[in-house]
N, C-alpha and C positions, 0 to 999 in steps of 0.2 A: 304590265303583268310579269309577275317570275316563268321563271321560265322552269320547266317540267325537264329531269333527268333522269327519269328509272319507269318502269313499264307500269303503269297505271292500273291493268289489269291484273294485277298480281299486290295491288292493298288494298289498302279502304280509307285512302285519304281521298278528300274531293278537290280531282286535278282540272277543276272547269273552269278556272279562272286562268289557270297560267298557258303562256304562251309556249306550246311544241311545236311552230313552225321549225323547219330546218331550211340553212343557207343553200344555197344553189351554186351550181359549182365555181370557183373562183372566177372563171372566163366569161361567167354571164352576168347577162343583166336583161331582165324581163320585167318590163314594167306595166304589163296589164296579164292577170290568169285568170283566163273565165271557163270556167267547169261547164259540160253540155248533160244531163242526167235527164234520167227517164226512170217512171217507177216503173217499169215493167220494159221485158224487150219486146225484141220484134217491131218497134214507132219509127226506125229510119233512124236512131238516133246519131249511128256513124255518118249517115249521108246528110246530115244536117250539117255536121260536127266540119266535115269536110267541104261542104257548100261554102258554108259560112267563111273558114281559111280562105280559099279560094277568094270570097269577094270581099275580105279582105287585105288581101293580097294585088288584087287587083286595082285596090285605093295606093297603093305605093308602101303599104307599111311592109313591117317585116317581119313574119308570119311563124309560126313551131304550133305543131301537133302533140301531144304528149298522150301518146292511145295508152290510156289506164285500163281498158277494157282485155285485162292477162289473159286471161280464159276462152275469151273469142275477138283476138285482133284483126281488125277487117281496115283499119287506114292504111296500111301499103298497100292492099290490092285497088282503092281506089285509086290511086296514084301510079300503081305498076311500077312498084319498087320492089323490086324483088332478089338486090343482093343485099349482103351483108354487113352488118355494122362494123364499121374499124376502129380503131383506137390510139393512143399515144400517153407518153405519162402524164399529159392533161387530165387523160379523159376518156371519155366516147365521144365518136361523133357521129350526129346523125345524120341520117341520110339529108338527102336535098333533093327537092321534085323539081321539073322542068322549070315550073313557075318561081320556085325560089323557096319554098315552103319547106321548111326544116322539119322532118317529124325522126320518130324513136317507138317505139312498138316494139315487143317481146318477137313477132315473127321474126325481125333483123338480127337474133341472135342465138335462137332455137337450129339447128342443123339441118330442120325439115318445117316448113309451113308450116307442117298436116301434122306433125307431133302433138297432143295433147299436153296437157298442164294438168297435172296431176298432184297440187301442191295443196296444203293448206291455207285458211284464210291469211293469217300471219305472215306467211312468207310469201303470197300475193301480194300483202300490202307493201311488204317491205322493199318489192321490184319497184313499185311506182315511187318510193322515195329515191331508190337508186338512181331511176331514169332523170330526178328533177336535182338529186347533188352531184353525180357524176358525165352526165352528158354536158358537152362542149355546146350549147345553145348561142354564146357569143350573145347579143345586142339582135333583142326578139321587143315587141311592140307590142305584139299582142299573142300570146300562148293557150290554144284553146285545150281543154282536157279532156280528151272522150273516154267517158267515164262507164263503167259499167251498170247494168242497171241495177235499183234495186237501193237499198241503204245497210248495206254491207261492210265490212274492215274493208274495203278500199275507197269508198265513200269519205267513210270517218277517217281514213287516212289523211285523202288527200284533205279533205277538207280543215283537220288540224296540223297538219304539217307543212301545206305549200300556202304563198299569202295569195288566194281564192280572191277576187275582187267582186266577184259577180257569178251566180250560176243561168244557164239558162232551162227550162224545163222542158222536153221535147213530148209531146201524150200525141195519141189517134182519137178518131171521133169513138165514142162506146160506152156503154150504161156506166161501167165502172170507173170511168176517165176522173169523177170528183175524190171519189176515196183514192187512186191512186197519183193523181197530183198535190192531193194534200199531204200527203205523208211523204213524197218529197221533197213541198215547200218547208213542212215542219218542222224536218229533219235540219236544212238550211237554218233554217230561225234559231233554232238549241244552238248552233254553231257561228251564230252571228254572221251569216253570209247572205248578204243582200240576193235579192232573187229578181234578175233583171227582167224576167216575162217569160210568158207561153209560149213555145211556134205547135202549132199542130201538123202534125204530116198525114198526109193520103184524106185531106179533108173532103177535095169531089174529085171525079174525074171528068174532064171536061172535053163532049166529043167535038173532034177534028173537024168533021160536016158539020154540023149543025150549030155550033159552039154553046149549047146548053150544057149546063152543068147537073152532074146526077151525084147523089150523098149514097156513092158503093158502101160504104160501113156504117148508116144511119145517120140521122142529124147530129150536127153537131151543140154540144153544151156546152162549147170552151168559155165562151162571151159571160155564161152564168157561173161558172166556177171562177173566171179572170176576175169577175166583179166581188165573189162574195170573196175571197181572198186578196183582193185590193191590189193587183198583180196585172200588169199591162199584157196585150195578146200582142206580139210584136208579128206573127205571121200566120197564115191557114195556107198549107204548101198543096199541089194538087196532087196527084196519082199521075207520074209520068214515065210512062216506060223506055222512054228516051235516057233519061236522068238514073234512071235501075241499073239500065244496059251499059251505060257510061263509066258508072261505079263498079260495076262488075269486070270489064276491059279495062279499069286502069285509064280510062277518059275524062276524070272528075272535070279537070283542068280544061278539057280541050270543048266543055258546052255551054253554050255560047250565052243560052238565058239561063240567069243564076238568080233565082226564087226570093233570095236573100240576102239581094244586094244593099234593100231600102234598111235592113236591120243593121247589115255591117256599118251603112251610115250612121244611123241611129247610134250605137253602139261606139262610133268613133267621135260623135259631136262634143 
């Protein structure tokens, strides 16, 4: 494919063919990017995004976060990273969690957390190019994307500009789960980005006494949308407030059962 040099939104040639990935910063080298998206928020998408790292991490590979989600970054408070990003004429360099997990998020660089982003879609998009050419990533194995939700300019960003090997699609159980996991898978498909499977989060809650499981947000349909979209279910996660509270203190790391450990297998085979 040629390769695309001027802003596509601004003619009317059709630039669907050619290739606008962009290189990654001289120092690195990333040889698996798999994007985590959700049509819709509020699904756990971060807390999957960072499970996932985690039990990946915990196979021996060598792990980077790349939180695209500008607008509401939440991987460094699973982590409880909470200084600031530094730099050098390389680069940037991202932080580094206990476990070894290399992430980059817009908190690390903002002067307050709690500062709002008050930016256009365009210059959202154009942070998450910066975080994948100018951050010091070094020799990463597997780089998960937590992605914002929705099929927005930072969607389409990442998805034409970093080489995306795989997405994975995070939904809850809920009447509307078919219309808005297809319009993620879809989105994927125009883009030629394989779609590795479902996980569903908060599928039951399964009580402690009794160990019966109850479906708190209705049955679940994933198994009938998995099938008519030809898309493997690679997890159904429970409602754990163990795993809430962990992510909230900055605990990701330190819990002990990781949901999605049989994925990150899967995923590495």
């Amino acid at each position: 494919m040629s390769e695309c040099t001027h802003d596509c939104s601004s003619c009317n040639a059709d630039c669907s063919s050619r290739d606008m990935r962009v290189p990654a910063n001289a120092m690195s080298s990333v040889k698996r990017v798999i994007a985590v998206v959700s049509g819709k928020g509020g699904v756990g998408k971060s807390t999957v995004t960072a499970s996932l790292a985690v039990a990946m991490a915990r196979k021996g590979r060598k792990v980077a976060i790349l939180d695209a989600d500008i607008t509401g970054p939440s991987i460094p408070t699973a982590f409880g990273i909470h200084e600031k990003a530094t730099g050098s004429d390389a680069g940037i360099d991202p932080a580094v969690t206990a476990g070894g997990i290399k992430l980059m998020s817009l908190n690390l660089l903002t002067a307050n957390e709690t500062d709002p982003v008050v930016w256009r879609g365009p210059v959202i998009a154009g942070v998450v190019t910066q975080f994948w050419q100018e951050v010091v990533w070094g020799d990463v194995d597997y780089m998960f994307v937590d992605m914002p939700p929705g099929t927005g300019d930072v969607p389409l960003t990442v998805f034409q500009s970093l080489p995306v090997d795989g997405i994975i699609v995070v939904t809850s159980p809920q009447d509307l789960v078919s219309m808005i996991v297809t319009k993620a898978v879809n989105m994927a498909k125009m883009m030629d980005i394989p779609v590795l499977g479902l996980v569903e989060n908060y599928s039951y809650f399964q009580c402690p006494d009794c160990g019966k499981k109850h479906a708190i947000f209705g049955d679940s349909h994933l198994e009938k949308v998995a099938m008519e979209l030809e898309i493997p279910v690679l997890a159904q996660l429970p409602i754990d407030p163990s795993l809430a509270a962990a992510f909230d203190t900055g605990k990701i790391e330190q819990v002990e059962r990781n949901y999605l450990e049989d994925v990150a297998a899967r995923l590495d085979g």
